[in-house]
Residue frames as qw, qx, qy, qz and C-alpha x, y, z in Angstrom:
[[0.000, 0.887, 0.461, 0.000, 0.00, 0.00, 0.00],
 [0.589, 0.386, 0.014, 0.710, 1.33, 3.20, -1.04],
 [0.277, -0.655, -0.382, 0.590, 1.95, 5.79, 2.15],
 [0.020, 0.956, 0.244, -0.159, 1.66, 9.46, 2.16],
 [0.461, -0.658, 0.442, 0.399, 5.11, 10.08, 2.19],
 [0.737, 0.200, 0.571, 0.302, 5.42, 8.35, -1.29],
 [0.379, 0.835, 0.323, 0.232, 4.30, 11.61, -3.12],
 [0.074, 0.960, -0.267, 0.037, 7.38, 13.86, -2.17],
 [0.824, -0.104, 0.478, 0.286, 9.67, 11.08, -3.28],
 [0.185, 0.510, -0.556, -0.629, 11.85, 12.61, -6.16],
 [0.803, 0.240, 0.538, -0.090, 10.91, 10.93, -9.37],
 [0.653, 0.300, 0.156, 0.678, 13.21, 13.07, -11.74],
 [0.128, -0.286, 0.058, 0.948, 14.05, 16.58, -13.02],
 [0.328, 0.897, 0.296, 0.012, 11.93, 19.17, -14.98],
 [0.436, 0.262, 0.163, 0.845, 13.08, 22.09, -17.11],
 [0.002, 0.866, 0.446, -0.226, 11.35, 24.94, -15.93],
 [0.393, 0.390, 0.302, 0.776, 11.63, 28.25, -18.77],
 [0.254, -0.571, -0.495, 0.603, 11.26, 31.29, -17.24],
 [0.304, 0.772, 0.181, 0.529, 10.50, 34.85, -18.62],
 [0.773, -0.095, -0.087, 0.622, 12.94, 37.20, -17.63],
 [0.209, 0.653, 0.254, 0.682, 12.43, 40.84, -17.81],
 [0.185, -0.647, -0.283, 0.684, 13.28, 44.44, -15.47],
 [0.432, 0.794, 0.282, 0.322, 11.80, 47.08, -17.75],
 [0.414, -0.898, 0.138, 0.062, 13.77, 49.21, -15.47],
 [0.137, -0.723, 0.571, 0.364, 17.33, 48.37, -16.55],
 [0.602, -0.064, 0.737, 0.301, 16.64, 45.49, -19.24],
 [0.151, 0.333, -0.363, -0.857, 16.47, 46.46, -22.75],
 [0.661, 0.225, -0.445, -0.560, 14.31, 43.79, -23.68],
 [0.899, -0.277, 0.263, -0.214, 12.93, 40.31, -22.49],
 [0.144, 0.482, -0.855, -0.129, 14.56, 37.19, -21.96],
 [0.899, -0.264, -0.125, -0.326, 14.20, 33.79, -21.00],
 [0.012, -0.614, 0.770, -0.171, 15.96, 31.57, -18.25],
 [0.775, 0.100, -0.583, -0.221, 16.25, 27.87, -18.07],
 [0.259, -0.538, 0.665, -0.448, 16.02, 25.74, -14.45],
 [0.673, 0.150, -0.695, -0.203, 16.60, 22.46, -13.95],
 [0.405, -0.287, 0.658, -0.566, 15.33, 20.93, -10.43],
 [0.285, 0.027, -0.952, 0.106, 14.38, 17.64, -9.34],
 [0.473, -0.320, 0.033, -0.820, 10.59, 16.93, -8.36],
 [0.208, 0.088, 0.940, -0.257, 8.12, 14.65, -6.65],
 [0.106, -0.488, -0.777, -0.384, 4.82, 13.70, -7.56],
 [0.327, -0.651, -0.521, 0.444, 3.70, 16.55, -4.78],
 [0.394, -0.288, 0.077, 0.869, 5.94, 19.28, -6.01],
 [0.379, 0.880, 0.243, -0.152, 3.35, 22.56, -7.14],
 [0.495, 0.590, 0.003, 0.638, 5.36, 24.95, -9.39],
 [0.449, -0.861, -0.017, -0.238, 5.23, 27.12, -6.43],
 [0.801, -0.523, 0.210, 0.200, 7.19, 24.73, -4.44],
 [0.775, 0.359, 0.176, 0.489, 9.64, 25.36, -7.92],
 [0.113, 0.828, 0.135, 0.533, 9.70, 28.32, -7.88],
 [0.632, -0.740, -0.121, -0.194, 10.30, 28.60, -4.38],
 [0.914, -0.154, 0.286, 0.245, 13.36, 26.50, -4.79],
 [0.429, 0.697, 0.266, 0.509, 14.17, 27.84, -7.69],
 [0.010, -0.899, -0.104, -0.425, 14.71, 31.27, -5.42],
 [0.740, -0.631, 0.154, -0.173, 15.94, 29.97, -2.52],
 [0.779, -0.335, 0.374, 0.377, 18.79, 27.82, -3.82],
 [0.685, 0.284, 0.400, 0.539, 19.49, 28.74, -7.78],
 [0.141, 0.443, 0.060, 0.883, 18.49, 32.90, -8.56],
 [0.215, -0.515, -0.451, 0.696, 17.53, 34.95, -5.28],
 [0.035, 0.254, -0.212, -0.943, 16.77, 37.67, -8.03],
 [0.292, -0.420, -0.615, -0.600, 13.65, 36.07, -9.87],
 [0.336, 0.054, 0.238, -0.910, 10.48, 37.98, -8.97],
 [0.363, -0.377, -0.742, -0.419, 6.86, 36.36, -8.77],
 [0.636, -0.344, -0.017, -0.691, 3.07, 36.97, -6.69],
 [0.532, -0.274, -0.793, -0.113, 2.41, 34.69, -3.93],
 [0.224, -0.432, 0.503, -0.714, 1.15, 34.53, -0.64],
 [0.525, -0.437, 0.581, -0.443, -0.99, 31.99, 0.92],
 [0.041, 0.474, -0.853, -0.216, -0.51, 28.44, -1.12],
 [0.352, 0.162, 0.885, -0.258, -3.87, 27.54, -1.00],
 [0.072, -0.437, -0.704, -0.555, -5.99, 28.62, -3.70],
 [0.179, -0.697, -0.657, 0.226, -7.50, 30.99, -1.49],
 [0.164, -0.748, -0.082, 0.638, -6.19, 34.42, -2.40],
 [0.587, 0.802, 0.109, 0.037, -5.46, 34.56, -6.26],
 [0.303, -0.767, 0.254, 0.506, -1.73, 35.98, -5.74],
 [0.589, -0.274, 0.691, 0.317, 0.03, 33.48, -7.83],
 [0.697, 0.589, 0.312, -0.262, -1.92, 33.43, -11.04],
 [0.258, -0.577, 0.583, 0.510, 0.42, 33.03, -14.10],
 [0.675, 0.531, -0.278, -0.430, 0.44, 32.22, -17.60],
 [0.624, -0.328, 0.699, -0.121, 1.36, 27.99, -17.46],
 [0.246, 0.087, 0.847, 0.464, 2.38, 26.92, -21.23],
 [0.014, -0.137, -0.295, -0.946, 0.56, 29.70, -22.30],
 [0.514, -0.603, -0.552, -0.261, -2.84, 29.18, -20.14],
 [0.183, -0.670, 0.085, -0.715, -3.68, 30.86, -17.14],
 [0.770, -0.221, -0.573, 0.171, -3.36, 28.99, -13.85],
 [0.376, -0.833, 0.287, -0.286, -2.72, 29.53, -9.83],
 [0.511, 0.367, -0.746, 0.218, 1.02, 27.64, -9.78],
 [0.580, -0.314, 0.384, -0.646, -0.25, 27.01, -5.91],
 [0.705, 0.078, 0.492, -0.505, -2.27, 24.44, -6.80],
 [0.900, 0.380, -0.173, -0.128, -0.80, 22.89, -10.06],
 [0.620, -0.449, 0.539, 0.350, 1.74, 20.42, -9.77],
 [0.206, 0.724, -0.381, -0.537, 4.27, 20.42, -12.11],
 [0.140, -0.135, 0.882, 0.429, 4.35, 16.82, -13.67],
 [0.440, 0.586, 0.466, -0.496, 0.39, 17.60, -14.15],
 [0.240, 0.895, -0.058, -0.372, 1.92, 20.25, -17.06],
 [0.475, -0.531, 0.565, 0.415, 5.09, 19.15, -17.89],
 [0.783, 0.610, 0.050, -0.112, 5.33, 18.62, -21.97],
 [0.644, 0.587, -0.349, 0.344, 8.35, 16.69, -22.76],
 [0.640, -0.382, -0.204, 0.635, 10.01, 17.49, -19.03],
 [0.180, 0.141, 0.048, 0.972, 9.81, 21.16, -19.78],
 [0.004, 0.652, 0.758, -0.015, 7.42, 23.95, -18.60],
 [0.228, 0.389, 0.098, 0.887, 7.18, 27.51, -19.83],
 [0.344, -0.680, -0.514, 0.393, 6.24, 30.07, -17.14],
 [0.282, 0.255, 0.145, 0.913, 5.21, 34.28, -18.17],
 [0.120, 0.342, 0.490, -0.793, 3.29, 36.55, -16.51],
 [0.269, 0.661, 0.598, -0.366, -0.09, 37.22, -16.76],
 [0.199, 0.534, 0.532, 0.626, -1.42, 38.44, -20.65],
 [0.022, 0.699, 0.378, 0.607, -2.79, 41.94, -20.18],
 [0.495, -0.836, -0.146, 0.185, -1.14, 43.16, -17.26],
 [0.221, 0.695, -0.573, 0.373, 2.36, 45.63, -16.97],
 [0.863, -0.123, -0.306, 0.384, 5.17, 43.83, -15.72],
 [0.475, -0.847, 0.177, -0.163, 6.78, 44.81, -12.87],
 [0.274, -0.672, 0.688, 0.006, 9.54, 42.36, -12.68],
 [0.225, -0.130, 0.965, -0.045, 9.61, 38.70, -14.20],
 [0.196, -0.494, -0.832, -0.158, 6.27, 36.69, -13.24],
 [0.216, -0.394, -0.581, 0.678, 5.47, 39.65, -11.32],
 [0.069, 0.521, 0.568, 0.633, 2.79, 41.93, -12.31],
 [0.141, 0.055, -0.301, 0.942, 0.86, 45.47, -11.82],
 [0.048, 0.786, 0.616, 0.021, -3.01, 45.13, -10.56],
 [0.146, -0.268, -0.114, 0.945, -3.09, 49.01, -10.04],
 [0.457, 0.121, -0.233, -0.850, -5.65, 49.44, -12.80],
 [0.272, -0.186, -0.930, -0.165, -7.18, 46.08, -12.07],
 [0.310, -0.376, -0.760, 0.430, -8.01, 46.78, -8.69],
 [0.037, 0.060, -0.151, -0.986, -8.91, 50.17, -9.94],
 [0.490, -0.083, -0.589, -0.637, -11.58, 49.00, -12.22],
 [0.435, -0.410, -0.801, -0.015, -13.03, 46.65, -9.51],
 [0.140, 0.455, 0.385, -0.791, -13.59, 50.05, -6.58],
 [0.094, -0.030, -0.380, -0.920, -14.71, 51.51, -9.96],
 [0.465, -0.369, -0.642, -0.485, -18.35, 49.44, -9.54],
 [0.379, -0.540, 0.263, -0.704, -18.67, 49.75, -5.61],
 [0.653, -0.060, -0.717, -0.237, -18.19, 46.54, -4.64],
 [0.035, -0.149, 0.594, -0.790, -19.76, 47.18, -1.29],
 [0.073, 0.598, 0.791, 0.106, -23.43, 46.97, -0.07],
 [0.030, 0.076, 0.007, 0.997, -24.88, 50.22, -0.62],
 [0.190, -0.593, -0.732, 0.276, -27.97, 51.74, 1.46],
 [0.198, -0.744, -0.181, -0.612, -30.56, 54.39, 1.64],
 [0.557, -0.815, 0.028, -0.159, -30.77, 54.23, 5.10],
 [0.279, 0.719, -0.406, 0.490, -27.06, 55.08, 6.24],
 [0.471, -0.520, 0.521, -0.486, -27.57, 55.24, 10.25],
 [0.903, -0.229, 0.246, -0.267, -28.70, 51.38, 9.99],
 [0.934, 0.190, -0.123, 0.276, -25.93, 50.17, 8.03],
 [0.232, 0.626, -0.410, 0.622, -23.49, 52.07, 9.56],
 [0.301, -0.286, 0.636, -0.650, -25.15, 51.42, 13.27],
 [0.555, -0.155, -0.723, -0.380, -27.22, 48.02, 12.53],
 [0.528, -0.267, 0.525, -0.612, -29.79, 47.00, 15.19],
 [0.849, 0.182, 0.420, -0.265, -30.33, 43.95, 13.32],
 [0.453, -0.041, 0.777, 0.436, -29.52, 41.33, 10.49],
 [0.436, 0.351, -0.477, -0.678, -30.85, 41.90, 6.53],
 [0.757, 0.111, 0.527, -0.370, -33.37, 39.47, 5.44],
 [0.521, 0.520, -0.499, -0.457, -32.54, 37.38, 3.04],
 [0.935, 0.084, 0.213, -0.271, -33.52, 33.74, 1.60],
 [0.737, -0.191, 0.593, 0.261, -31.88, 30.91, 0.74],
 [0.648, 0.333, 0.463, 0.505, -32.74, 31.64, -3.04],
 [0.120, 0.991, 0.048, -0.028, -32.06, 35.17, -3.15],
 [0.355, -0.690, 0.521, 0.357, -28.54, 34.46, -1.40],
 [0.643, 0.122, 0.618, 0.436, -28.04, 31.63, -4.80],
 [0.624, 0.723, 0.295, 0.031, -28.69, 34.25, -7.09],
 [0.058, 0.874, -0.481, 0.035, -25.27, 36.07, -6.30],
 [0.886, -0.307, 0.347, 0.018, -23.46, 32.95, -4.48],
 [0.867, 0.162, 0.177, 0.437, -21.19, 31.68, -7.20],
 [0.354, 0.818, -0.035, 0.452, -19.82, 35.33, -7.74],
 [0.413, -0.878, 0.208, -0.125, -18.29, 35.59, -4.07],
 [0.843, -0.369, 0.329, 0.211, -15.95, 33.21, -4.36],
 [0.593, 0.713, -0.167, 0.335, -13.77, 35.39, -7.26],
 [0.676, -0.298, -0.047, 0.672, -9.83, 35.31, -5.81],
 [0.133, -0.960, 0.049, 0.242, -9.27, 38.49, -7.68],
 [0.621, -0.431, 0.483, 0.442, -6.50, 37.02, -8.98],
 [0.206, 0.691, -0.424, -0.548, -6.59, 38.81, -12.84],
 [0.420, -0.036, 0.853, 0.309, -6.77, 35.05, -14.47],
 [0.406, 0.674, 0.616, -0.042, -10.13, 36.44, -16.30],
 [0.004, -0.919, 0.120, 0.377, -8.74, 39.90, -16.98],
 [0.343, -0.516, 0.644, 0.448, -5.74, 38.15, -18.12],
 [0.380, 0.087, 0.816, 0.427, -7.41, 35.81, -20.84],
 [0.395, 0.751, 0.502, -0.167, -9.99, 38.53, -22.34],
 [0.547, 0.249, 0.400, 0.692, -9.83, 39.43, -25.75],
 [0.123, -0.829, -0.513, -0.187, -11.43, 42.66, -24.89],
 [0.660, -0.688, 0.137, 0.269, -9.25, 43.73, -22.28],
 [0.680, -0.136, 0.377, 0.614, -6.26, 43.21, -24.61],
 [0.253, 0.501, 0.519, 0.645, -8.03, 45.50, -27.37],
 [0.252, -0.783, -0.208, -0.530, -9.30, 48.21, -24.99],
 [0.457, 0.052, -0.693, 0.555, -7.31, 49.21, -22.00],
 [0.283, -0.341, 0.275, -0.853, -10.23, 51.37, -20.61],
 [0.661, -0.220, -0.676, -0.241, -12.33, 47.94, -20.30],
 [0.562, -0.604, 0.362, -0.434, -13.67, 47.47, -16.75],
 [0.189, 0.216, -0.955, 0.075, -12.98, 43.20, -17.42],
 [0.652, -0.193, -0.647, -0.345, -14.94, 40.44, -16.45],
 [0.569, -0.288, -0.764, 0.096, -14.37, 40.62, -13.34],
 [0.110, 0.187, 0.322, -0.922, -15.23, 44.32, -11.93],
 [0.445, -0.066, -0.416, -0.790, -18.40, 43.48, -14.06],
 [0.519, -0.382, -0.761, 0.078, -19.64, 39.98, -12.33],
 [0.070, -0.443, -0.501, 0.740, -18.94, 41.95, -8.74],
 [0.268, 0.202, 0.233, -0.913, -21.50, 44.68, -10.16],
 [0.654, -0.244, -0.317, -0.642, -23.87, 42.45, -10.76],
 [0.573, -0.423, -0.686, 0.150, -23.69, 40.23, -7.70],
 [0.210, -0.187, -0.593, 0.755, -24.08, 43.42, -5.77],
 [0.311, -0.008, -0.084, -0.947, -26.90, 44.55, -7.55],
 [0.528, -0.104, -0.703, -0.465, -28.50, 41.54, -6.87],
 [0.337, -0.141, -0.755, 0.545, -27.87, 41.08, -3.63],
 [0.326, -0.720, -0.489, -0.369, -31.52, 41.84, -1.97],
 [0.445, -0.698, -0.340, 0.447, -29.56, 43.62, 0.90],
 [0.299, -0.189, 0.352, 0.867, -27.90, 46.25, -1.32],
 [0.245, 0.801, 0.543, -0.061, -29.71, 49.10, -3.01],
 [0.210, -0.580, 0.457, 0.640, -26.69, 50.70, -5.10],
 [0.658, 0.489, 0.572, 0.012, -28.66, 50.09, -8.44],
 [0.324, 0.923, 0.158, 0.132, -28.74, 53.35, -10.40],
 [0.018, 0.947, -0.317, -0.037, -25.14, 54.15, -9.13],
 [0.701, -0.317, 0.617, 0.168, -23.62, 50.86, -10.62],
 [0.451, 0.741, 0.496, -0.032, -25.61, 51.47, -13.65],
 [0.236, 0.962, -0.089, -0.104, -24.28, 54.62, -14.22],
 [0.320, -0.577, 0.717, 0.224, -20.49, 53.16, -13.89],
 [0.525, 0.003, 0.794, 0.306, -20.97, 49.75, -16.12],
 [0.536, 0.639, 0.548, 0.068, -23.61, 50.81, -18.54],
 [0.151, -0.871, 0.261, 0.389, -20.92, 52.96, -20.38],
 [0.800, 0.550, -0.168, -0.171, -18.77, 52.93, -23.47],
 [0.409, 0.366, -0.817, 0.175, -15.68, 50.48, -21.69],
 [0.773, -0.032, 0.429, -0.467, -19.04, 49.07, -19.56],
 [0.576, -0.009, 0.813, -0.077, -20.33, 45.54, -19.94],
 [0.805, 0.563, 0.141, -0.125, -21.81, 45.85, -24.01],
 [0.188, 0.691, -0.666, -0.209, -17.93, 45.60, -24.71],
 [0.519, -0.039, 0.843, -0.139, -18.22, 42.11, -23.76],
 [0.419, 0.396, -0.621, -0.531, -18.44, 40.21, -26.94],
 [0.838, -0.215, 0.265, -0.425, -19.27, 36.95, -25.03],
 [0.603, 0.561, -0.546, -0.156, -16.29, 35.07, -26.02],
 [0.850, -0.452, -0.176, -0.204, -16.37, 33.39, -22.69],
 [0.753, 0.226, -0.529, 0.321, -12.28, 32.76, -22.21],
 [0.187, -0.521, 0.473, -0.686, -12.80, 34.69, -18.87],
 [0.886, -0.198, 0.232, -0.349, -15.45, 32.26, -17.54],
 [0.830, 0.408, -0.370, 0.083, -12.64, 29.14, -19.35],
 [0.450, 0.347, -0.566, 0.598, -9.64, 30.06, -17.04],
 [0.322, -0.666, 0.211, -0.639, -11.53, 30.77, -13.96],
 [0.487, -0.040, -0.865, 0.113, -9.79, 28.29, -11.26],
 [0.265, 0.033, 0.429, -0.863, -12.80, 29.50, -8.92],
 [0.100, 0.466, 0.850, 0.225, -15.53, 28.56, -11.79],
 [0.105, 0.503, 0.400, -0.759, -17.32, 31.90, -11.11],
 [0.349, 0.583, 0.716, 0.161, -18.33, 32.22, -14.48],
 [0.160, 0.498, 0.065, -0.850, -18.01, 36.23, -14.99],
 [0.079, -0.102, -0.735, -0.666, -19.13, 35.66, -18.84],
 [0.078, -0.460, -0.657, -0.592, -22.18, 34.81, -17.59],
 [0.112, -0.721, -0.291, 0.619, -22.75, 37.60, -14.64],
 [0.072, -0.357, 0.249, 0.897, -22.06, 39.91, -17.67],
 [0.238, -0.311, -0.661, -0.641, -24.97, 38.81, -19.97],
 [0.279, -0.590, -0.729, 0.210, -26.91, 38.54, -16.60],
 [0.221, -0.436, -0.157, 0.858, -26.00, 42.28, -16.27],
 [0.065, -0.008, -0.468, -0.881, -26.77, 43.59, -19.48],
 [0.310, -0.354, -0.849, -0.241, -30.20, 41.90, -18.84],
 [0.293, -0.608, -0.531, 0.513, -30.53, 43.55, -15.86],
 [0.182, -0.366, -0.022, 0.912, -29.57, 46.89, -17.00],
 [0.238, -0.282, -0.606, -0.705, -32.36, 46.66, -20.13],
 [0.255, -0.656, -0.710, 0.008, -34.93, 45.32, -17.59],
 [0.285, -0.481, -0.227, 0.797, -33.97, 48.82, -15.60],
 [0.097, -0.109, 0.325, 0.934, -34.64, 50.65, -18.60],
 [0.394, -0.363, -0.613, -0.581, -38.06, 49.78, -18.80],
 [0.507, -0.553, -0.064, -0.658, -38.57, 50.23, -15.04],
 [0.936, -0.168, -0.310, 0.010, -37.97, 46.78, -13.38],
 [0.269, -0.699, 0.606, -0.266, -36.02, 46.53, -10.34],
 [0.596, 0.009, -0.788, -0.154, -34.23, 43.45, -9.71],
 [0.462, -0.430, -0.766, 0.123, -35.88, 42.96, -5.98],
 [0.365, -0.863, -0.188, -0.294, -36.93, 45.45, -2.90],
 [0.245, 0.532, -0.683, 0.437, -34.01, 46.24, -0.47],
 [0.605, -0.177, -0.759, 0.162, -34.15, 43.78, 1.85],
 [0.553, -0.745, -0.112, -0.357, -36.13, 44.51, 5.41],
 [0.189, 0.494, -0.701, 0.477, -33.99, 44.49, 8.36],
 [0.724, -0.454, -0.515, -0.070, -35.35, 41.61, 11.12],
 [0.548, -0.786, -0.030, -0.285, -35.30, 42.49, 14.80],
 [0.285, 0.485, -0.783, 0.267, -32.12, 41.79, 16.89],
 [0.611, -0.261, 0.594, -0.454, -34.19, 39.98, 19.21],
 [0.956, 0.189, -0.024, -0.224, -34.41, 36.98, 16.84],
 [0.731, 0.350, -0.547, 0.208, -32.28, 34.38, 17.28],
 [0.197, -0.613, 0.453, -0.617, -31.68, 35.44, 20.78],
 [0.614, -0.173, -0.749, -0.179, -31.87, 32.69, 23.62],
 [0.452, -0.744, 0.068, -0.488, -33.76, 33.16, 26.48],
 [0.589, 0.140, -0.780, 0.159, -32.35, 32.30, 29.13],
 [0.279, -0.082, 0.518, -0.804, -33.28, 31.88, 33.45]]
């Protein structure tokens, strides 16, 4: 029977091809070649890691918490988008070799290392907050927002974006329009305009329904393709547009949710 321990057993080497690039004092990319010894366990991460630690102290890349829970890592992985985190590298390997470049449609900073600055831009751009008429209660709450099981499923798959620029990275939209908001400051403004506790309609509206808004969206879907989350922005953006016609003809998509007493839920006790 084969133990735990089995999977960080070397089992050979990889090649691992780096891109190579300080715009700051290099005239022009490169690429570097590293040759390390893996296990069936070993993410690219853990290469990388290695890779930094014992061979160049000087390559640059995003990480931070090695679970697929924050997005840092994202990278371009033999020319697909991916969180190195969570792929192991004889997964990828082609031949014993694997090519590794930052992220399509972002400035490089250093290497694999990239600038969100105008990502993270574009995603305040839509408010991704809840927004209220009544101020004093959401600022001082005396109570929980109502809201159902199938109200919460109509946002639900959109909360779990990482942020992590893998959609941003593989639209063809984005690449052709740098004012594009992206696929994935668009999903967030429509799971907050759905969200039956949030009444920030007409001043999301006025931000997406615009000419580098959601009708740039061609529906070519490779945002919703690379997402290692599944969220699906592709379709939160047709769900948007949909919304934003129904708006035009009057239709709201629900009432702001009622706040419920703080005495519910309470247990009595004595």
């Amino acid at each position: 029977m084969e133990s735990s321990m089995d999977l960080w057993k070397p089992v050979g080497t990889v090649k691992i091809r780096v891109y190579k690039y300080n715009p700051r004092k290099d005239f022009a990319p490169g690429w570097k070649e590293y040759e390390i010894e893996v296990s069936r366990g070993t993410t690219i991460l853990d290469a990388l890691l290695r890779i930094k630690e014992e061979t160049d102290p000087s390559l640059a890349f995003r990480y931070s918490c090695g679970q697929a829970l924050c997005g840092s890592c994202a990278m371009m992985v033999n020319g697909r988008q991916m969180l190195i985190c969570r792929t192991r590298v004889l997964e990828v390997a082609k031949g014993g070799k694997i090519e590794l470049r930052p992220l399509d449609n972002f400035p490089i900073i250093r290497d694999l290392a990239c600038d969100f600055k105008s990502f993270f831009d574009k995603h305040r751009a839509v408010k991704p907050w809840i927004i209220r008429k009544d101020v004093e209660e959401l600022e001082n709450p005396t109570g929980d927002y109502k809201q159902t099981i199938e109200e919460y499923a109509r946002y639900y798959q959109f909360t779990d974006c990482l942020k992590c620029g893998a959609c941003y990275s593989a639209c063809p939209t984005v690449a052709t329009d740098h004012e594009y908001l992206g696929p994935q400051a668009l999903s967030q403004a429509y799971r907050y305009i759905v969200d039956t506790r949030d009444d920030g309609l007409e001043e999301r509206i006025a931000v997406v329904d615009s000419d580098h808004g959601c009708w740039r969206c061609h529906f070519a879907t490779s945002c919703s393709d690379v997402c290692p989350k599944y969220v699906d922005p592709a379709q939160g953006i047709q769900l948007l547009k949909k919304l934003i016609l129904r708006s035009k003809l009057g239709f709201k998509p629900h009432k702001p949710a009622e706040v419920l007493p703080s005495k519910i839920g309470e247990v009595k006790r004595g």
